[in-house]
VOGU-3710 file (C-alpha; in Angstrom, 3 decimals, decimal comma):
1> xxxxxxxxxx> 6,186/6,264/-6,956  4,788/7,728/-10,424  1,806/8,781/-10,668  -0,235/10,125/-13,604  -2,506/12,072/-14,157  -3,638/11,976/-17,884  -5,926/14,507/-19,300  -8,682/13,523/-21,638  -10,559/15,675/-23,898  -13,994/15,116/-25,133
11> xxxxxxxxxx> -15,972/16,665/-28,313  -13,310/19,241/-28,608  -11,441/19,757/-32,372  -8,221/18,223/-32,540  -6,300/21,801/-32,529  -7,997/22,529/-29,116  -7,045/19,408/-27,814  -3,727/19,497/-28,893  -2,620/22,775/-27,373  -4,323/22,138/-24,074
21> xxxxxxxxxx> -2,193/18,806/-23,756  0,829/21,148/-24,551  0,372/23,369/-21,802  -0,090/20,966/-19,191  2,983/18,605/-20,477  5,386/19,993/-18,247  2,844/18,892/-15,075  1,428/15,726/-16,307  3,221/13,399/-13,612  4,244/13,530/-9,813
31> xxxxxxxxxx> 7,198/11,845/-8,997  8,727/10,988/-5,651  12,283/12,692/-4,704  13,828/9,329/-6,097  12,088/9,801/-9,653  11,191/5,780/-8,851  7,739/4,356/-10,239  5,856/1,950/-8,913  4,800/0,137/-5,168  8,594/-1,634/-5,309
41> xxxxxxxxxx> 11,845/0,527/-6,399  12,401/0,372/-9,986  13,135/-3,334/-11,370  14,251/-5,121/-14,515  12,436/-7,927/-12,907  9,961/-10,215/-15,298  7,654/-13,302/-14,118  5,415/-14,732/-17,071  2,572/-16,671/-16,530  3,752/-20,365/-16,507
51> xxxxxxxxxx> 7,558/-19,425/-15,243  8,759/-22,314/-13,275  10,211/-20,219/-9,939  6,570/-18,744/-10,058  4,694/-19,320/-6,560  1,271/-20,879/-6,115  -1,103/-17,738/-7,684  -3,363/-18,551/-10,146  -5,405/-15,973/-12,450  -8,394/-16,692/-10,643
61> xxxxxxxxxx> -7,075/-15,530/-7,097  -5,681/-13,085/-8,862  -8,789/-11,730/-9,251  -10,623/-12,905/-6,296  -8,357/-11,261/-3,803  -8,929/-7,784/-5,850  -12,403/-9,042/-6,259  -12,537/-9,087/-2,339  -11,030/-5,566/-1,744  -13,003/-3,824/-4,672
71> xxxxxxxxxx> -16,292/-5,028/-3,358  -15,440/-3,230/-0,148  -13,703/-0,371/-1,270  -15,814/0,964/-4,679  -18,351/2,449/-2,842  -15,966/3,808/-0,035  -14,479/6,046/-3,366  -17,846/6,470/-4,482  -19,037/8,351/-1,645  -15,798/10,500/-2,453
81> xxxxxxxxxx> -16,569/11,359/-5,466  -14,119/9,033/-7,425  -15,093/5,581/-9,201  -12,482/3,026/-8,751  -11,083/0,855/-11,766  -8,649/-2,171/-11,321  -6,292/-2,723/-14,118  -5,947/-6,871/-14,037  -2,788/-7,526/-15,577  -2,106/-11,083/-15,363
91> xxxxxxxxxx> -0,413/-11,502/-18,264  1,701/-8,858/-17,475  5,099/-9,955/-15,924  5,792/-6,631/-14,559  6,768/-7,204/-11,186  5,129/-4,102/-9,390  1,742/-2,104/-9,129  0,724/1,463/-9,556  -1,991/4,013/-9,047  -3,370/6,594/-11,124
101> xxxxxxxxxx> -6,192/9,408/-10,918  -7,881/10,389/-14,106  -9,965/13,322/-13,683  -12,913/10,899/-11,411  -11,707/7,735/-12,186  -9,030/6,211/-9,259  -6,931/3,591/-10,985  -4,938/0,729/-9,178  -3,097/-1,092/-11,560  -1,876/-5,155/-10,648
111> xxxxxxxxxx> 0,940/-7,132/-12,537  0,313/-11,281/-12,430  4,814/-10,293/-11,892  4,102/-9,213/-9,097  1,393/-11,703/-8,070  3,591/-14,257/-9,074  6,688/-13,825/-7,483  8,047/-16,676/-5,017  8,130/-14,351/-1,978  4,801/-13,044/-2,402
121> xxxxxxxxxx> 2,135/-14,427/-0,491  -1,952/-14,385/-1,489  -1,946/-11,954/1,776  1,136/-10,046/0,693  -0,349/-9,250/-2,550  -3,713/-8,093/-0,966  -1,761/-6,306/1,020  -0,197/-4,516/-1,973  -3,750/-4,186/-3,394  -4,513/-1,839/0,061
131> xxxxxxxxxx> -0,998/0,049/-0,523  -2,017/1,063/-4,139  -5,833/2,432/-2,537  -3,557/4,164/0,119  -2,120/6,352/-2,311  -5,885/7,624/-2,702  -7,345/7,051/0,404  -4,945/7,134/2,774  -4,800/10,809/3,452  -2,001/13,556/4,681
141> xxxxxxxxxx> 1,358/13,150/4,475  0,777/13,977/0,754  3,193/14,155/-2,160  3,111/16,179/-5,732  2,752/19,908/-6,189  0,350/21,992/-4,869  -2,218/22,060/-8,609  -1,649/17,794/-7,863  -1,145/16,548/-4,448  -3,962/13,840/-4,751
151> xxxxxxxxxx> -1,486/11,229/-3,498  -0,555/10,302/0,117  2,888/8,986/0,294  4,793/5,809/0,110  4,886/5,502/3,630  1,663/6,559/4,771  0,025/4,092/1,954  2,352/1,438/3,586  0,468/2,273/6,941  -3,068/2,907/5,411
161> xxxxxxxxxx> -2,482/-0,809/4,266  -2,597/-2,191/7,044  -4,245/0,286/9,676  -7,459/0,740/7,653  -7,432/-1,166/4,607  -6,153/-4,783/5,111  -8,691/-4,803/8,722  -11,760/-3,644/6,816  -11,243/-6,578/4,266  -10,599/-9,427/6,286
171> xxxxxxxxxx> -11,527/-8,154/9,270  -15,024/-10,396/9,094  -13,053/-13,552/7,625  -12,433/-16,630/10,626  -8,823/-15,298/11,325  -8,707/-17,468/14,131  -8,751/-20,262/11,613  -6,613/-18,930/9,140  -3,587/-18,220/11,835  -4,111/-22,033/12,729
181> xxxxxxxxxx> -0,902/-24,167/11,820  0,776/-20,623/9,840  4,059/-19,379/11,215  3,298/-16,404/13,729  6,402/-14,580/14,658  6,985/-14,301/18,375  7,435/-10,783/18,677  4,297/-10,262/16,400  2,372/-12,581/18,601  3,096/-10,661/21,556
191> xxxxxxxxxx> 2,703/-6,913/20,573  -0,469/-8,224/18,890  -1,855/-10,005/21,990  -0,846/-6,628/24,169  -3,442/-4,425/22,242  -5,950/-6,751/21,433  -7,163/-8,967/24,039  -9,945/-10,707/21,744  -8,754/-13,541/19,930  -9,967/-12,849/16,985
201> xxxxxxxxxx> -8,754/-9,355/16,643  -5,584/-10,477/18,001  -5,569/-13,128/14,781  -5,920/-10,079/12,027  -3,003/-8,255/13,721  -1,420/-11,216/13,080  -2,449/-11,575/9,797  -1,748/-8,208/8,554  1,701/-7,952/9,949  2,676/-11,252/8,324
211> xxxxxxxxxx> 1,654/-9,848/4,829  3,653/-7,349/5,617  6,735/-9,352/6,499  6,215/-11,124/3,105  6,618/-7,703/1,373  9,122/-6,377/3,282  11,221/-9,651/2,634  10,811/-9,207/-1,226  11,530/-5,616/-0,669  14,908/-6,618/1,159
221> xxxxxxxxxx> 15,724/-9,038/-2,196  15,437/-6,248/-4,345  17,634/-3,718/-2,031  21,830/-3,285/-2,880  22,633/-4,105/0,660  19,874/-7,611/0,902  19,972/-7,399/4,482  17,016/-9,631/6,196  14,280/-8,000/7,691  13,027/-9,227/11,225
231> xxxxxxxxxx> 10,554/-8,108/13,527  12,760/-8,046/15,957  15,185/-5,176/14,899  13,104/-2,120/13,927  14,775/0,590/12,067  16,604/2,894/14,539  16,881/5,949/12,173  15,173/9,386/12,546  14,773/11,327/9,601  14,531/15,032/9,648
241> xxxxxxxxxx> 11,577/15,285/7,579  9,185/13,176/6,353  10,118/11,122/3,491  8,263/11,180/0,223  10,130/8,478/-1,488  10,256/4,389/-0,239  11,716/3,648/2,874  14,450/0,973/3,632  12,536/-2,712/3,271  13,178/-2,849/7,365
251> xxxxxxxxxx> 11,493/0,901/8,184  8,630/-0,885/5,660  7,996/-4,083/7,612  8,180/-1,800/10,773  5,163/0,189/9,296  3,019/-2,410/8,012  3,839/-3,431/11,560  2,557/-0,353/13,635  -0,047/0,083/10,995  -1,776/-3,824/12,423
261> xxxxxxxxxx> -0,809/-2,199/16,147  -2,844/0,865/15,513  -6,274/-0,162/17,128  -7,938/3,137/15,670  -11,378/2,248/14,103  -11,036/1,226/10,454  -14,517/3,610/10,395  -12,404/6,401/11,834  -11,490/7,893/8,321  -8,100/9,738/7,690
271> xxxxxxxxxx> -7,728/13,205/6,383  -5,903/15,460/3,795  -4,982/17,683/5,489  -4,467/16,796/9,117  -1,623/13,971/9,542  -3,285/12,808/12,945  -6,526/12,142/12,283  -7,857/8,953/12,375  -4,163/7,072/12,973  -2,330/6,460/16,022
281> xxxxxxxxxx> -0,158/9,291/17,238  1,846/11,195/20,254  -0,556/14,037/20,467  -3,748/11,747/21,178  -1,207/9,911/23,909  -0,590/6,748/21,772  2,405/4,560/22,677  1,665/1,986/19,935  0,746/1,698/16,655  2,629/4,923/15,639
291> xxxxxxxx> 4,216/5,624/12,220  7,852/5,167/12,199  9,986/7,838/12,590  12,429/6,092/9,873  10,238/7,782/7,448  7,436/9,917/9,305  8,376/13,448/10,771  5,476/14,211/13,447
//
């Protein structure tokens, strides 16, 4: 993922301004170890408004599912000393998202491309909207230098998606309701049902990992070898150390998956610095719910 961090000058002469953006050129970006930008791998991919393989979204739930998550989340960043800004960029046909920090202000920038893609769901894309606040809220494993690690990683936004973000937003919709008559995978039912034994809780898990599957599905399209994802066939690889970059659409899907598992409080907040706080882990004798070790080192 890219991220930027743009510096801005104010009331200073132009000479000033210009040799202090000089001397921070060579730092003004964190990459990931694949140099790729953006929630999904790097894509040539372009939906207009209007395009006739488009899905159902409209410009207005464009903005009321951000509209949803911002109510809940601005003051959340407040209280951290950031103020959050949406980019809405429905006319865009970008088919990704970003974040950004500028000095205070915590960026999340939308593409209607992305929005509007066939294999994105309304829930899919909120879920994207919660990946994006991961990268500021979703705490340690970082990535970036040491002067500009202000971003957790693609995997642990993945998991702060779902695990904190997507539960405090819907949490207090019916989900009972919602679920009614919508395709529940079998295995999701079951893990779901194993850690939550109220209904309703039990219908967000459900919920959650569904948007997932809807990402990691147009994940999968994008990928060179376009294998399907399933719930059913979790990533088997262990990685050596943590990766930075975006896992495989599968390892994905299996972290949105553990990230609906994890039954930690979405109050219990994550830190900086300590990987296993507030999440799900072996140390606090966890079983489920854990990060996947297709992209997490513990």
């Amino acid at each position: 993922m890219l991220y930027r961090k743009i510096l801005s000058f104010v009331a200073l002469p132009a000479i000033s301004a210009s040799l202090l953006l000089g001397s921070f050129s060579a730092n003004a970006c964190i990459v990931t170890k694949d140099h790729k930008g953006g929630f999904l791998p790097e894509n040539d991919l372009n939906i207009p408004d209007g395009d006739k393989n488009a899905n159902d979204m409209t410009e207005e739930k464009f903005n009321q599912i951000i509209d949803k998550v911002e109510k809940v989340f601005k003051p959340i960043v407040a209280k951290k000393g950031g103020m959050l800004k949406f980019a809405r960029k429905w006319d865009d046909g970008t088919v990704n998202a970003s974040a950004q920090q500028f000095f205070k202000v915590w960026q999340v920038n939308m593409y209607g491309g992305l929005a509007r893609h066939n294999l994105t769901t309304d829930d899919g894309f909120a879920l994207v909207v919660c990946h994006e606040l991961g990268h500021h809220l979703g705490g340690a494993p970082k990535v970036g230098n040491s002067s500009m690690k202000w971003a957790s990683n693609e995997g642990q936004s993945d998991y702060y998606g779902n695990m904190k973000c997507f539960r405090r937003v819907f949490g207090e919709d019916d989900n009972v309701k919602i679920m009614e008559g919508r395709e529940i995978d079998s295995v999701v039912k079951e893990k779901c049902d194993e850690v939550y034994k109220e209904q309703k809780e039990a219908s967000l898990c459900y919920r959650a990992a569904m948007a997932g599957k809807s990402l990691a599905e147009l994940l999968a399209s994008l990928g060179s070898n376009r294998r399907p994802v399933s719930f059913a066939t979790p990533d088997s690889s262990v990685v050596s150390r943590t990766n930075d970059a975006h896992p495989q659409a599968q390892c994905r899907l299996d972290t949105y998956f553990q990230g609906a598992l994890c039954d930690r409080p979405v109050s219990d907040d994550v830190s900086n610095s300590d990987a296993n706080k507030g999440v799900c882990n072996q140390d606090s004798g966890d079983s489920v719910g854990l990060r996947p070790l297709c992209w997490y080192k513990p």
